[in-house]
Backbone as CSV, one residue per row, in Angstrom:
resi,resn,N_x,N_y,N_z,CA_x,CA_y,CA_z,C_x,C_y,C_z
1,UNK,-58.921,-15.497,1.519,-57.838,-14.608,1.126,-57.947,-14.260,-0.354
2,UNK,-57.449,-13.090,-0.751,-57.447,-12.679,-2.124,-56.640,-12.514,-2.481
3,UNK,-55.137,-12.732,-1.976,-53.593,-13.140,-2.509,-53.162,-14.521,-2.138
4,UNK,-52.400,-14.827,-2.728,-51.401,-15.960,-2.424,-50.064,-16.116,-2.773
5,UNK,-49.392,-17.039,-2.129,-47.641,-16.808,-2.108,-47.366,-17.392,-3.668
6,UNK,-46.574,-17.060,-4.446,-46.304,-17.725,-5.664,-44.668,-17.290,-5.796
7,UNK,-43.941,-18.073,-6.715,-42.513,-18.378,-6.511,-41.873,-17.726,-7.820
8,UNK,-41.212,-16.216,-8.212,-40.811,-15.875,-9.129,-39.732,-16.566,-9.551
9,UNK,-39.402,-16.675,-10.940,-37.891,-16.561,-11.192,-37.916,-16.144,-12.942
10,UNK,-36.747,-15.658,-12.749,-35.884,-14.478,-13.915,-36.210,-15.511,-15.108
11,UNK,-35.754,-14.762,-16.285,-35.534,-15.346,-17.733,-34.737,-16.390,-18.267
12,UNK,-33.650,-16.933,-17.116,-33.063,-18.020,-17.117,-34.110,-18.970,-16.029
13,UNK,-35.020,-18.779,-15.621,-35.756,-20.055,-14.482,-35.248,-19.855,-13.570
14,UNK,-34.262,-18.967,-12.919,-34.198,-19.049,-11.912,-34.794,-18.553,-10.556
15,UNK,-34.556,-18.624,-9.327,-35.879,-18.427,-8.722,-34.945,-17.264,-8.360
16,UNK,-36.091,-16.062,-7.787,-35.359,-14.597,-7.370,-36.572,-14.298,-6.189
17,UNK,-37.082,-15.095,-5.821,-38.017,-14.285,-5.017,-39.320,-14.424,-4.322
18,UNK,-39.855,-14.292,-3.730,-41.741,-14.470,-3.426,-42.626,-13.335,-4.309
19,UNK,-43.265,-13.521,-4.137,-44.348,-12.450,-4.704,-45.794,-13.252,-4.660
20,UNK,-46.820,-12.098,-5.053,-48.117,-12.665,-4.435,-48.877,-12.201,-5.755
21,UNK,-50.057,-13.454,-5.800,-51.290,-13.818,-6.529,-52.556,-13.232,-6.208
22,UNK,-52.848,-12.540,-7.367,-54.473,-12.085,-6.893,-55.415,-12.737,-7.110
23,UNK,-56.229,-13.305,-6.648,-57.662,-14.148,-7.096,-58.176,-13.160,-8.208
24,UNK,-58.465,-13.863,-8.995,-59.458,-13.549,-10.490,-60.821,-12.997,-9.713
25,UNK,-61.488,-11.891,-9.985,-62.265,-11.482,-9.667,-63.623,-12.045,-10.244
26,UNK,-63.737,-12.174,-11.144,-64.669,-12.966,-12.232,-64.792,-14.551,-11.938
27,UNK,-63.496,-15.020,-11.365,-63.666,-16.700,-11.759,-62.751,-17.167,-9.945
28,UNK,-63.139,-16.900,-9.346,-63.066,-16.941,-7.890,-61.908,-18.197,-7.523
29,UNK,-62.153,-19.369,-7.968,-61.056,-20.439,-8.011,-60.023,-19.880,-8.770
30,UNK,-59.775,-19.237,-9.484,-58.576,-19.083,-10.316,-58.176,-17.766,-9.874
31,UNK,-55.982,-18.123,-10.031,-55.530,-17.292,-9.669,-54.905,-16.770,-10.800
32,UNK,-54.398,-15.363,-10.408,-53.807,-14.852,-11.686,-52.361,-14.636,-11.308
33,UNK,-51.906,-15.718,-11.901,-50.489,-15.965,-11.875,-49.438,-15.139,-12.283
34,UNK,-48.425,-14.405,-12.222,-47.439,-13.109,-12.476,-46.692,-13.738,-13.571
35,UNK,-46.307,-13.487,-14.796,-45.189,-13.895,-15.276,-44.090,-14.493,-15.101
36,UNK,-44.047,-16.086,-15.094,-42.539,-15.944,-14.605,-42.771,-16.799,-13.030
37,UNK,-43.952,-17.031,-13.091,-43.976,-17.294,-11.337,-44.618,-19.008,-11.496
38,UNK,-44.166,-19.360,-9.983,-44.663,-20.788,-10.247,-45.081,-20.824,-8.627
39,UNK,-46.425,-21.963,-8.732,-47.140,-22.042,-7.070,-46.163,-23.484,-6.513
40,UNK,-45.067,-23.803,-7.397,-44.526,-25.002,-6.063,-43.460,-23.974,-5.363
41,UNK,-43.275,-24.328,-4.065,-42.035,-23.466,-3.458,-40.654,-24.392,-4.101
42,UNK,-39.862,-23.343,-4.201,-38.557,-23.893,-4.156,-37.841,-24.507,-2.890
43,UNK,-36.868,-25.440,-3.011,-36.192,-26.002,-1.912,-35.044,-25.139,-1.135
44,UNK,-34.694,-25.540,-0.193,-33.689,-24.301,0.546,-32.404,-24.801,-0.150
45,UNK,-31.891,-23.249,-0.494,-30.848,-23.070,-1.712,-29.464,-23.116,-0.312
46,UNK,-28.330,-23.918,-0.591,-27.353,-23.657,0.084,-26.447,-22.626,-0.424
47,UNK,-25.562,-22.001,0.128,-24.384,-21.385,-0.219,-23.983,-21.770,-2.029
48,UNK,-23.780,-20.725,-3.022,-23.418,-20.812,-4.268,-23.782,-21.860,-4.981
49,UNK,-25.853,-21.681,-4.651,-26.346,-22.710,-5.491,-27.506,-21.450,-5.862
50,UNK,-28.609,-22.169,-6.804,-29.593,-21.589,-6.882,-30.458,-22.524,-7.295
51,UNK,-31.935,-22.240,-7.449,-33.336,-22.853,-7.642,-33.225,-22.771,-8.957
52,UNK,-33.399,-23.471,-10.184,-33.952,-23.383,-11.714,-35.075,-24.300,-11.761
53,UNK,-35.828,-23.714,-12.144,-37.542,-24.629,-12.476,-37.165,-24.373,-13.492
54,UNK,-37.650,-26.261,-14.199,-37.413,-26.737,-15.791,-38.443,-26.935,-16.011
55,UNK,-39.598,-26.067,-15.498,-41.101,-26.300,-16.204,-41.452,-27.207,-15.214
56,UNK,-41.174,-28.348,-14.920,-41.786,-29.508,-14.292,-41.725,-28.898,-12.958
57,UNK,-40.310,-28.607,-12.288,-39.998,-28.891,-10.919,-38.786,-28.105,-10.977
58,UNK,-38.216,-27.615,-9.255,-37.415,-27.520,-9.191,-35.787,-28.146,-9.279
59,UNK,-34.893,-27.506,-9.799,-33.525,-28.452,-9.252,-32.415,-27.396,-8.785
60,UNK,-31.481,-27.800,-7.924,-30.660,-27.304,-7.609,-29.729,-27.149,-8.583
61,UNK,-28.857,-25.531,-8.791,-27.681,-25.747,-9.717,-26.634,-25.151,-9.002
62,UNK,-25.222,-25.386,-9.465,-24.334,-24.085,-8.860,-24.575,-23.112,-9.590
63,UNK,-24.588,-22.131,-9.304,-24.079,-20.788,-9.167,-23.182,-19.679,-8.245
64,UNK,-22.471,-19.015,-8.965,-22.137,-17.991,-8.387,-22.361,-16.404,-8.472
65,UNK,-23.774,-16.359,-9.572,-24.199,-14.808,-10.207,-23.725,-14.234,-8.251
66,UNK,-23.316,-12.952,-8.761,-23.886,-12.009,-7.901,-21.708,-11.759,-7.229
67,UNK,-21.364,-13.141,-7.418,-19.861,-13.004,-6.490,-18.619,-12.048,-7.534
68,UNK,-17.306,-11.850,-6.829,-16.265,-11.076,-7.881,-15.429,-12.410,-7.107
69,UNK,-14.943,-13.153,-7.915,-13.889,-14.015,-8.330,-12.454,-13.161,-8.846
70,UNK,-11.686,-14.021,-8.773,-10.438,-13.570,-8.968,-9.540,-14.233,-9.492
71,UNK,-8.441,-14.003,-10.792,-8.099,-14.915,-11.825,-7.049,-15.287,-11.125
72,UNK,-6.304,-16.879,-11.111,-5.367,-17.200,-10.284,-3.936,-16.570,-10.793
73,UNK,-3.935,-16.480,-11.955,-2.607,-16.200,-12.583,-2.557,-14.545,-12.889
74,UNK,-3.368,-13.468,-12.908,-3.719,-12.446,-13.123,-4.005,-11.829,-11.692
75,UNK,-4.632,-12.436,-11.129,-5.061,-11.538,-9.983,-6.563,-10.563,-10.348
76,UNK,-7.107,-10.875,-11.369,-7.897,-10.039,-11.406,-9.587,-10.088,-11.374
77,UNK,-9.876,-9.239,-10.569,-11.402,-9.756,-10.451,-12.847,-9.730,-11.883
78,UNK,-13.175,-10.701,-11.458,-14.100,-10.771,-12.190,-15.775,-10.493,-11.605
79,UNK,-16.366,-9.909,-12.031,-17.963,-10.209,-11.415,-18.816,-11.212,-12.159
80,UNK,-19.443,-12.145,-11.617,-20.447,-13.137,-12.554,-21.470,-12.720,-12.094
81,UNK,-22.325,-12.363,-13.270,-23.173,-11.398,-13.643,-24.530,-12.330,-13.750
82,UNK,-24.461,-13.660,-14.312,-25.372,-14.613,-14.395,-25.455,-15.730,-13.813
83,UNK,-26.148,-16.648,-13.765,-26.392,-18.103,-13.044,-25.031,-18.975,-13.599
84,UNK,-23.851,-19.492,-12.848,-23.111,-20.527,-13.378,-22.314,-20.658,-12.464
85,UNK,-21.353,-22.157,-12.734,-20.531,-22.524,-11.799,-19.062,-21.305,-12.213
86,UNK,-18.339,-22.015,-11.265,-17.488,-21.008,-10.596,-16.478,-20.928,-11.904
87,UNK,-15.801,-20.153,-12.999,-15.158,-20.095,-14.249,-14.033,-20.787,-13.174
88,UNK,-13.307,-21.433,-14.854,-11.664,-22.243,-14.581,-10.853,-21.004,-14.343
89,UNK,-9.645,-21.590,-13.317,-8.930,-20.922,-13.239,-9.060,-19.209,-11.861
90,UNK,-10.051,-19.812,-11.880,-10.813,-18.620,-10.940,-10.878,-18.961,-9.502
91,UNK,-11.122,-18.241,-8.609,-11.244,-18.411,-7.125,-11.544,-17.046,-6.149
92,UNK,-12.322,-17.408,-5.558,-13.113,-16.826,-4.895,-12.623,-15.851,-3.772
93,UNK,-11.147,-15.987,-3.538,-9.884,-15.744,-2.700,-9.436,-14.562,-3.208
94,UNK,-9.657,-13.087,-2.688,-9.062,-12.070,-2.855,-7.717,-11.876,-2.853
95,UNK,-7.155,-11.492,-3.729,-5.133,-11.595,-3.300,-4.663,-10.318,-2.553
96,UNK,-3.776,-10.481,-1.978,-3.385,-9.355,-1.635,-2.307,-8.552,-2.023
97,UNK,-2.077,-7.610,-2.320,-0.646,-6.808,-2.799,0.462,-7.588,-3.240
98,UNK,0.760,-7.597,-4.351,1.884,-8.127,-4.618,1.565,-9.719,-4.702
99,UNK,1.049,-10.594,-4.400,1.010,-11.942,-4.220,0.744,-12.820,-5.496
100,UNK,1.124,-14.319,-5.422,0.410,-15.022,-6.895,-0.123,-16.148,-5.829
101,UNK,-0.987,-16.814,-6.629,-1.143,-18.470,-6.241,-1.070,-19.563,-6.240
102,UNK,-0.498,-20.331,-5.225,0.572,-21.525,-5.586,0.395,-22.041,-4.343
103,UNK,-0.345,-23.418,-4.601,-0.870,-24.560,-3.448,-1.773,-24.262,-3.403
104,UNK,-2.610,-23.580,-3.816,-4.121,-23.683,-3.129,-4.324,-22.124,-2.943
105,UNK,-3.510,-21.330,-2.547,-3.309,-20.299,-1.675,-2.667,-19.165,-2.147
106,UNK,-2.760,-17.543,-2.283,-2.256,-16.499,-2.515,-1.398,-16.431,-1.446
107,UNK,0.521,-16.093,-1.822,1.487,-16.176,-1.167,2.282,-14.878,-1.898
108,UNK,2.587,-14.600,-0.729,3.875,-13.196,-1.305,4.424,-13.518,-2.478
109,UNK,4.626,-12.790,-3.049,5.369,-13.027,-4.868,6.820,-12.108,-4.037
110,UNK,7.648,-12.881,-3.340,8.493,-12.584,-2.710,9.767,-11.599,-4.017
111,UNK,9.952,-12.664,-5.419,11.042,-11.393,-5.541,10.193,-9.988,-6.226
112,UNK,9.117,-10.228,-6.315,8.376,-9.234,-6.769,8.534,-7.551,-5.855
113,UNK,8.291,-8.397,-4.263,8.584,-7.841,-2.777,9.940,-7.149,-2.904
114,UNK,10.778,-7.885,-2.871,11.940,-7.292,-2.754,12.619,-6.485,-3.615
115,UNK,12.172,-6.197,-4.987,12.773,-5.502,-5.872,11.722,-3.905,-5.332
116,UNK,10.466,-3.911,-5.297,9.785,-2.957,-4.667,10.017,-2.726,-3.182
117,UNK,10.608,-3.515,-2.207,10.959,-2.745,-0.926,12.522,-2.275,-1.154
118,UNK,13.221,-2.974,-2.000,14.583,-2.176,-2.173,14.982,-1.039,-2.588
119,UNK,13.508,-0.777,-3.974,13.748,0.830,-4.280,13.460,1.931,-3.427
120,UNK,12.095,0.907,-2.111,11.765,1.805,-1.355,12.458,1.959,-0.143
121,UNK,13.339,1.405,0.344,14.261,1.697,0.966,15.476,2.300,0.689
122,UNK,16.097,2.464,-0.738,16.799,3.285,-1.000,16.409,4.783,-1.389
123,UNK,15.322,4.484,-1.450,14.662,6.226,-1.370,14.595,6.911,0.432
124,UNK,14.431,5.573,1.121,14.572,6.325,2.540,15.776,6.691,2.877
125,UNK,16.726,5.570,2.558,17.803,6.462,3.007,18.690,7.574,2.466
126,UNK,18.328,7.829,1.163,18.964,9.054,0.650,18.239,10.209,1.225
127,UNK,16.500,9.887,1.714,16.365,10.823,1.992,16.433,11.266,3.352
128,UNK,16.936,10.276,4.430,17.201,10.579,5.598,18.404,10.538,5.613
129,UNK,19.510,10.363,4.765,20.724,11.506,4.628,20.703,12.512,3.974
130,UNK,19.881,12.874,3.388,19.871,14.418,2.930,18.981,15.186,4.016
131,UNK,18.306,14.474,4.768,17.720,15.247,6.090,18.988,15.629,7.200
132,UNK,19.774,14.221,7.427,20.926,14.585,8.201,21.802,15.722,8.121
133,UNK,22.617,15.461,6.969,23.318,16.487,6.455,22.601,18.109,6.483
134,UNK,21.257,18.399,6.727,20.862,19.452,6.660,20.358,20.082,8.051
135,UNK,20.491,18.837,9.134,19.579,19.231,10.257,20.859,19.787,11.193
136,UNK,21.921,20.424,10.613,23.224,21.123,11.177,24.180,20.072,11.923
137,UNK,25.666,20.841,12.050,26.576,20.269,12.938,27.454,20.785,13.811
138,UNK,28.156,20.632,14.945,29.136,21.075,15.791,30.174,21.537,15.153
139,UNK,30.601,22.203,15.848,32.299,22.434,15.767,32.763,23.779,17.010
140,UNK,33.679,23.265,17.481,34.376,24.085,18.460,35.439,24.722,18.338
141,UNK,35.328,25.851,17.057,36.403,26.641,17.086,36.370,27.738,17.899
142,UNK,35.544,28.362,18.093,35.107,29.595,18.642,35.978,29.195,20.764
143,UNK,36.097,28.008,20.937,36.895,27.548,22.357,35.297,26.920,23.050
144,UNK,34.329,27.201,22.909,33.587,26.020,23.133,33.096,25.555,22.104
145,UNK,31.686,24.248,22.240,31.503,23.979,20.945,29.639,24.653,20.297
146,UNK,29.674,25.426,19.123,28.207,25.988,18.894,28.125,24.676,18.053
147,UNK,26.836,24.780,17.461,25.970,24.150,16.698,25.858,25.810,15.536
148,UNK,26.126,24.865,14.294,25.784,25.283,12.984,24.809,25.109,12.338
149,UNK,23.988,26.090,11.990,22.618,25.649,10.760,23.472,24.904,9.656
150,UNK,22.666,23.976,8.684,23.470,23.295,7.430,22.769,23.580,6.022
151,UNK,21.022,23.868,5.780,20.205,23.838,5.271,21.205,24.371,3.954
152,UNK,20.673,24.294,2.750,21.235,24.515,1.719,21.854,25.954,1.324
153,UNK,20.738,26.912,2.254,21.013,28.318,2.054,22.297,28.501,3.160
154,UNK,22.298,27.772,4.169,23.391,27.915,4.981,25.089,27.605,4.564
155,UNK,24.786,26.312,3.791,26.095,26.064,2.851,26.402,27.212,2.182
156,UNK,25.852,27.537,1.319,26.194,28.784,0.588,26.677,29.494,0.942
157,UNK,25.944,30.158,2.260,26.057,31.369,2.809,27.753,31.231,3.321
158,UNK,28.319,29.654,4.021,28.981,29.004,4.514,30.442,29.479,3.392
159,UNK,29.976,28.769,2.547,31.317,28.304,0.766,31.342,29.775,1.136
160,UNK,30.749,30.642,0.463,31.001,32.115,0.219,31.737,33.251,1.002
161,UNK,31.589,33.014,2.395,32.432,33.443,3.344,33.956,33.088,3.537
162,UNK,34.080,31.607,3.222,35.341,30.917,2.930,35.973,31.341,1.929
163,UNK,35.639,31.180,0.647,36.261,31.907,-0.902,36.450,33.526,-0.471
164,UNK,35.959,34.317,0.340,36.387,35.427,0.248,37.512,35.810,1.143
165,UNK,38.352,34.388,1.957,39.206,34.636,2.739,38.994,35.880,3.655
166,UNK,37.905,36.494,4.341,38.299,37.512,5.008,37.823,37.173,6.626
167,UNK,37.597,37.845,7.485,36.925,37.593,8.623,35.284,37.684,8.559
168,UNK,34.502,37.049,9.446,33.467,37.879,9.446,32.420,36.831,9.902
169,UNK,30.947,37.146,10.394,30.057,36.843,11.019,29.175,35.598,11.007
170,UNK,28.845,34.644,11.319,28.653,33.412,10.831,27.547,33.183,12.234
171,UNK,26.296,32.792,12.063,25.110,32.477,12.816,25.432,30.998,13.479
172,UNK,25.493,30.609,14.843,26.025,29.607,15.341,24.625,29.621,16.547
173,UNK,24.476,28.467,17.637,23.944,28.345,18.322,25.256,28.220,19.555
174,UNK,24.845,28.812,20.666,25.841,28.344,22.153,25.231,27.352,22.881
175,UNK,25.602,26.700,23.903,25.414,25.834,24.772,23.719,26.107,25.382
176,UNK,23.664,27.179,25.084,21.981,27.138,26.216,20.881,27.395,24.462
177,UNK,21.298,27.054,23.358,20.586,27.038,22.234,20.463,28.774,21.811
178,UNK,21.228,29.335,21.931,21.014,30.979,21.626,21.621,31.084,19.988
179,UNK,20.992,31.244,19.446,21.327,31.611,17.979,21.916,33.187,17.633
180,UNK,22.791,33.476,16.975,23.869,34.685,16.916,24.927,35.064,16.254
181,UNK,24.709,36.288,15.467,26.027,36.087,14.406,26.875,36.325,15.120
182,UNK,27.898,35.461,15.247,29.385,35.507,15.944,30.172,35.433,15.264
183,UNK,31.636,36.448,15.678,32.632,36.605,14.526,33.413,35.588,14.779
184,UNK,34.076,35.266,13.429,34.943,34.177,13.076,36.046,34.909,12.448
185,UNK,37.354,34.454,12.725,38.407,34.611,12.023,38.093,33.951,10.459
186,UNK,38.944,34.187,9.499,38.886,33.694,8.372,39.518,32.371,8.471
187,UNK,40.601,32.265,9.593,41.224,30.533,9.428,39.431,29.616,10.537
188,UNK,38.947,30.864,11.629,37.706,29.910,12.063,36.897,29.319,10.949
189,UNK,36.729,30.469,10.032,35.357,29.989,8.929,35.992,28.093,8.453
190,UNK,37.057,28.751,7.470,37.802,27.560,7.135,37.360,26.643,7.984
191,UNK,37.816,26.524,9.267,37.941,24.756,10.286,36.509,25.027,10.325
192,UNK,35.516,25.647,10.560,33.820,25.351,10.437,33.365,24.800,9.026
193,UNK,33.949,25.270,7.976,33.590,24.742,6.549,34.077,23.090,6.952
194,UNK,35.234,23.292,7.157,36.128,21.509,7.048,35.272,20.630,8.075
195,UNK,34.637,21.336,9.154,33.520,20.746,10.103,32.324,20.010,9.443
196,UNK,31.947,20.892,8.397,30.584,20.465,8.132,30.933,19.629,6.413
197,UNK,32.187,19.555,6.617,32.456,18.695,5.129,33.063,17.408,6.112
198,UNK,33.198,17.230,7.125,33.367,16.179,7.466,31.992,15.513,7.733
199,UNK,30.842,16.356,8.545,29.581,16.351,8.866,28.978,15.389,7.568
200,UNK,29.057,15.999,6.346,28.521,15.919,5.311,29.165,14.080,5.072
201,UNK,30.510,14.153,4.765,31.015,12.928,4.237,30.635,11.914,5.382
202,UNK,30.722,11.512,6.474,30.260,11.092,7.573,28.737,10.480,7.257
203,UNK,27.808,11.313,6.643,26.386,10.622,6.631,26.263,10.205,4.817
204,UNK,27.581,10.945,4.818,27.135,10.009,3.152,27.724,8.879,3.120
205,UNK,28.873,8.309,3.801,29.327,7.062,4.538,28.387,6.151,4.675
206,UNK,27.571,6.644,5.416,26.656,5.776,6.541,25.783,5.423,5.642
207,UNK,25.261,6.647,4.670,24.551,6.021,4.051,24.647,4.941,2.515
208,UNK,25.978,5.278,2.336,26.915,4.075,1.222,26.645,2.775,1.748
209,UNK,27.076,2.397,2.876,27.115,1.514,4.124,25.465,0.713,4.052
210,UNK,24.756,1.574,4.120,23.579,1.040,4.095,22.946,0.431,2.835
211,UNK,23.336,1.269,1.726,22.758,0.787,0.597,23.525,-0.541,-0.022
212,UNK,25.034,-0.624,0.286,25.641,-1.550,0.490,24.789,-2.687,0.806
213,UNK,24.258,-2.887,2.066,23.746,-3.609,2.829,22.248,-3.905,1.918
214,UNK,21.252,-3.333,1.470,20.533,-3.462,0.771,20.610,-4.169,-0.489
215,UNK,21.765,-3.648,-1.016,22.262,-4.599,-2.703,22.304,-5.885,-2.331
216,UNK,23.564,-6.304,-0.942,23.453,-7.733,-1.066,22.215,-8.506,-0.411
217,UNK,21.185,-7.653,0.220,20.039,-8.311,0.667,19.360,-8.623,-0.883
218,UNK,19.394,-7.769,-1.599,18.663,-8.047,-2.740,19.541,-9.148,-3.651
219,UNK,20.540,-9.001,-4.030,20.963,-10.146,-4.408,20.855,-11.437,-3.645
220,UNK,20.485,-11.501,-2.585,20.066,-12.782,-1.850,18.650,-12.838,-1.945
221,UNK,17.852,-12.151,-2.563,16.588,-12.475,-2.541,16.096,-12.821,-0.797
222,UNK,16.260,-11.662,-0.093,16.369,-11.927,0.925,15.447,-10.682,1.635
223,UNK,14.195,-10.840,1.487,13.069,-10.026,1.960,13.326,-9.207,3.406
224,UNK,13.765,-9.866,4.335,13.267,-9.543,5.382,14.683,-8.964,6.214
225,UNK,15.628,-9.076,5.164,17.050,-8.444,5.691,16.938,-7.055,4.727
226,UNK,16.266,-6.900,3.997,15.972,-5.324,3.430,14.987,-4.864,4.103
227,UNK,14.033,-5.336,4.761,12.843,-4.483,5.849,13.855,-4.396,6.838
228,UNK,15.048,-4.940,7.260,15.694,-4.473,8.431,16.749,-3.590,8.759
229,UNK,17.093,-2.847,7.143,17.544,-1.758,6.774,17.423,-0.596,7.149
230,UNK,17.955,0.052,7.965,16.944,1.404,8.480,18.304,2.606,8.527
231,UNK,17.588,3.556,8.784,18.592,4.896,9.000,19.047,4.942,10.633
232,UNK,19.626,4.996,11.467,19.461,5.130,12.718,20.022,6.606,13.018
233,UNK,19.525,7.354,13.860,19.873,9.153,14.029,20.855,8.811,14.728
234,UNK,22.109,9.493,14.985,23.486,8.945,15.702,24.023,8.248,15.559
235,UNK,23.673,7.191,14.750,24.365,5.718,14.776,25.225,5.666,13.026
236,UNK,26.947,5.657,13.857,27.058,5.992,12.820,27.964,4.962,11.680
């Protein structure tokens, strides 16, 4: 043969590899050794160790070059870039959202949780009462009962007809969903305005009620009674 197996390793000794020897062309017994390379094999490296030849021989060291660690009190990763044991304070344990570590183990940073699911639940429900209040309401003046648009342009349109005390045309839905300006007396507009201001106060209730319910979950530091906070459609 005119190669042979020889055992690299990096600028710290450590081993990185195989690579192969060419026989000296000139001097037939002798090989021409690569920089850096050594003809004993290294021993089988376990999990977050590595090979360092000290000139003589191999020895086993820890290492962790190559892993991203993670600071226990920070949360933040690190990459080890070179041959060494595992830095203080460090662990190998990815955290997850929100969490610290305590026992051994990354655990919910619970009031951390609850101050961030409380804002985010009071953003749902303002905004699924401002969906309510807009997705229209009943009223049966007309002698059965239509359905009213509520949307913001509809209020308006709504207030403005009222302040002008007179009679006049107001877009309603009937029983089989038919949409239609239908005339209203000026005392109808009125009891349809007072309809949809009850409509209105009704889901802002519900939703007082709820946020209610959220404050004292949060003052109880009480995670899992603010995830059970919800808007319910009808429920009032």
């Amino acid at each position: 043969m005119d190669t042979k197996i020889v055992f690299q390793t990096d600028h710290h000794g450590i081993y990185t590899g195989e690579t192969c020897a060419d026989r000296c062309p000139l001097e037939p017994d002798v090989w021409l050794i690569p920089g850096g390379c050594v003809e004993v094999a290294p021993p089988a490296i376990p999990a977050h160790q590595a090979a360092h030849w000290n000139g003589k021989a191999w020895k086993l060291i820890e290492s962790y070059q190559g892993e991203i660690v993670y600071h226990k009190i920070t949360g933040q990763p690190l990459l080890i870039e070179t041959p060494a044991p595992l830095p203080k304070g460090y662990t190998l344990r990815a955290p997850g959202e929100h969490q610290v570590w305590s026992k051994g183990q990354w655990v919910d940073d619970v009031p951390a949780l609850v101050k961030i699911r409380h804002a985010e639940q009071l953003d749902a429900v303002n905004a699924a009462c401002e969906q309510a209040i807009t997705m229209g309401f009943s009223c049966d003046v007309l002698g059965e009962t239509h359905c009213y648009d509520s949307t913001l342009i509809d209020q308006v349109n709504l207030t403005s007809q009222v302040v002008l005390g007179n009679d006049g045309h107001l877009a309603c839905r009937d029983a089989l969903g038919v949409k239609a300006y239908r005339e209203h007396t000026a005392e109808q507009l009125h009891l349809v305005s007072a309809a949809f201001n009850h409509h209105r106060l009704t889901c802002q209730q519900k939703a007082q009620l709820l946020k209610d319910q959220l404050d004292v979950a949060l003052t109880a530091n009480d995670l899992a009674a603010i995830k059970a906070v919800s808007w319910v459609a009808g429920q009032a």
